[in-house]
Phi, psi and omega in degrees: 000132179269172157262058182293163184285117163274144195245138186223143166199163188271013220271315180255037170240159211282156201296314183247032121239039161295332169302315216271336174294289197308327191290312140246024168292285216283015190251315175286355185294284198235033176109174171273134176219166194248130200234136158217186177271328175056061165087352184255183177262357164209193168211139189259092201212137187237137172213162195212144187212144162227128176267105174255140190029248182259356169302134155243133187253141185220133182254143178225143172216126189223185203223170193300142181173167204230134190241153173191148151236124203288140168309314190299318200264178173238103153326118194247084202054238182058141157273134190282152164242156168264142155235135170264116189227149202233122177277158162221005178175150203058164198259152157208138170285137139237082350146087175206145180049032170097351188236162199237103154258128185269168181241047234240144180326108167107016149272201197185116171265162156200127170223196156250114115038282173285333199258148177333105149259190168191130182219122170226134191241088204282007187205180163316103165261167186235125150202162171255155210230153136210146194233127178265145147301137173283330156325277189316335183296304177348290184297322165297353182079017171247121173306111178254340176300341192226017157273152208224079173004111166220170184231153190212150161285153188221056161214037175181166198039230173309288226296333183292264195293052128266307128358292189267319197293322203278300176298343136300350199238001176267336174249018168248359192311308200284338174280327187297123185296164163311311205309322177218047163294309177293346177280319183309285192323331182277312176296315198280337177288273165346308221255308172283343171273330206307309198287355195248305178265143172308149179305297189318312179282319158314294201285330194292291190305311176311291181316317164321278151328311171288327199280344160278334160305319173314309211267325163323312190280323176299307160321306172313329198228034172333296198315322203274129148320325226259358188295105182219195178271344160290340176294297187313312172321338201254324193263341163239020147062059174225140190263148192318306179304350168276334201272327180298334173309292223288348193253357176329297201269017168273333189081030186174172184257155173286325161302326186301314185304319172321296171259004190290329195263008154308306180300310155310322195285326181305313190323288174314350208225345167274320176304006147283329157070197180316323182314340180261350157080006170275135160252160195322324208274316183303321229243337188251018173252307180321000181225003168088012176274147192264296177256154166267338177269040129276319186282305186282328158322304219266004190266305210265352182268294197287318185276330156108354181218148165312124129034283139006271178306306182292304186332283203303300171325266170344288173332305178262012174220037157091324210224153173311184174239140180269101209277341171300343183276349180288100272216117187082340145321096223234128196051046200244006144257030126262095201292150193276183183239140177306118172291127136005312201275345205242347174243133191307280227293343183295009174263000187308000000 
C-alpha cells in the first residue's frame, strides 16, 4: 500500500462553477464551508493531498477568493478538525471570535475549523496544510474548550522545523510504508503543535491524559487473558511506542502494570480465605492468569509467601494480610514491579 497524492483542481470545470467546485474540494478536506471569487470572476484554485494515518497533509494555490463558515450554519456530523496552514505566499485575513489576523509568507495559523470564520484572500496565495481530527487534539490533553486561533512564525525555531517536517513527509507520502504511517502521523502532530502550546504543558496534559486512559482500559479489561499492549494500541489508536513514552513516568512497563494489578485483585480476594468460596487456580484465572504456576511464581516474588500461604493465613486470623510483617520477605514494603524476564507479556 502507497499513501498516494490526490489532486483536485478547478482547471477542468466551466468558469462559474468553479466557486461552488472549490468549495467542495475544500468540504472534502474540512467540513462544509462557503467559497465566492470576493469580486473576481472565478476561481482558479489546485490542491494536491495525502491521508497519513487520520492526517491530511495538503499543498493548495488558489487565486483571489473569500472563504467562510457562517455563525448561521450547523455542523452536521463528520469529524471536526483543527487546521494548521503554513502561509508560503500571499496574504490572507483572517477573522474569528472578534480578532483579524493577517497572514503572510513565513507564519503559521491553527484554528478550529469548525467554529465560524472568514478568510479573504485578495490575491493569489500558496500554502501547506495539515488538518488533525479534534479527537486527536482531545486525546493528547490539549484544551479545545477555551481554544482560540493562533498564530507564530514558522520561520525559525519549532514553528520552521515544523514546517520542514510537514513538506517532508508529504513528499515521502507515496513511498512510505504501513508499518510506520502511524509514528511519522504522531511525530509530525507532536512536531506541528509545538510552536503553539508550551512543551512543558503539551507533554504534561498530553501524558497525563493518556496515561489515565491507558490505566482506565486496564482496569476495565483485567479479567481478559488476551490484555495485552497490542490490544491497548488498537483500542486507544496509539503505536505500542508512543504508549509505552506516555507510561515513562509510572515506575513500570505496562505490562509490568498489568500484572501487578491482577496481583493486587488476587491478593484482595485470598484476604477472604475460605469465604470466597474460591479455590487458588478460580481466583487466578478469574484475574487474567493462564497458569497456575505462573501465578504462584509471580505471587511469592511480590509478596514473600505462596498464594497458599496468604490464604491459610487471612483465614486463621481474621485479618488482612500484610505483606511487610511476612518474615523472609525482602522489600516487601516498598513492593517490587513484576521483572521483565517473569513476564510472558514483556516482548510486547
Amino acid at each position: 500500500m502507497t499513501h498516494s497524492i490526490v489532486s483536485l483542481s478547478t482547471a477542468k470545470t466551466a468558469a462559474p462553477l468553479r466557486p461552488a467546485y472549490w468549495a467542495q474540494a475544500l468540504g472534502t478536506l474540512c467540513g462544509r464551508l462557503h467559497v465566492d471569487a470576493f469580486g473576481a470572476g472565478t476561481i482558479d484554485g489546485h490542491i494536491d493531498y495525502a491521508t497519513i494515518w487520520r492526517l491530511r497533509l495538503c499543498q493548495i494555490e488558489v487565486s483571489q477568493h473569500r472563504v467562510a463558515h457562517p455563525a448561521t450554519w450547523t455542523e452536521l456530523g463528520g469529524d471536526r478538525v483543527i487546521k494548521v496552514l503554513f502561509q508560503t505566499y500571499g496574504t490572507s485575513i483572517f477573522e474569528q471570535d472578534g480578532r483579524r489576523l493577517v497572514i503572510t509568507p513565513g507564519d503559521c495559523l491553527v484554528y478550529d475549523v469548525a467554529r465560524p470564520h472568514l478568510i479573504t484572500s485578495p490575491a493569489l496565495t500558496r500554502h501547506h496544510v495539515v488538518i488533525i481530527p479534534r479527537a486527536l487534539m482531545e486525546q493528547r490533553g490539549v484544551p479545545l474548550d477555551q481554544f482560540h486561533a493562533q498564530q507564530v512564525s514558522a520561520r525559525e525555531g519549532a514553528g520552521r522545523l515544523a514546517h520542514n517536517f510537514v513538506t517532508s513527509v508529504f513528499s515521502e507520502a507515496p513511498a512510505l510504508p504501513p508499518c510506520c504511517e502511524q509514528q511519522v502521523a504522531e511525530t509530525l502532530l507532536e512536531l506541528v503543535l509545538l510552536p503553539f502550546f508550551s512543551e512543558a504543558r503539551f507533554h504534561q496534559s498530553g501524558r497525563s491524559a493518556l496515561t489515565f486512559r491507558i490505566k482506565a482500559f486496564i482496569q476495565e479489561n483485567l479479567s481478559d487473558p488476551e490484555l495485552s499492549i497490542e490490544q491497548l494500541s488498537a483500542a486507544l489508536d496509539r503505536t505500542k511506542r508512543y504508549l509505552h513514552m506516555s507510561f515513562a513516568d509510572e515506575g513500570t512497563t505496562i505490562t509490568g502494570y498489568i500484572w501487578q494489578r491482577r496481583l493486587e485483585k488476587c491478593l484482595e480476594e485470598l484476604e477472604f480465605g475460605p469465604r470466597s468460596g474460591k479455590t487458588l487456580t478460580d481466583i487466578a484465572f478469574s484475574w487474567g492468569f493462564s497458569s497456575s504456576s505462573h501465578f504462584t511464581h509471580l505471587f511469592k516474588k511480590r509478596y514473600g509467601l505462596p498464594p497458599s500461604a496468604v490464604q491459610r493465613q487471612a483465614s486463621h486470623q481474621s485479618m488482612r494480610f500484610d505483606p511487610a510483617r511476612v518474615a523472609g520477605a525482602s522489600h516487601v514494603t516498598g513492593v517490587s514491579s513484576v521483572d521483565p524476564k517473569d513476564d510472558p507479556l514483556s516482548a510486547a
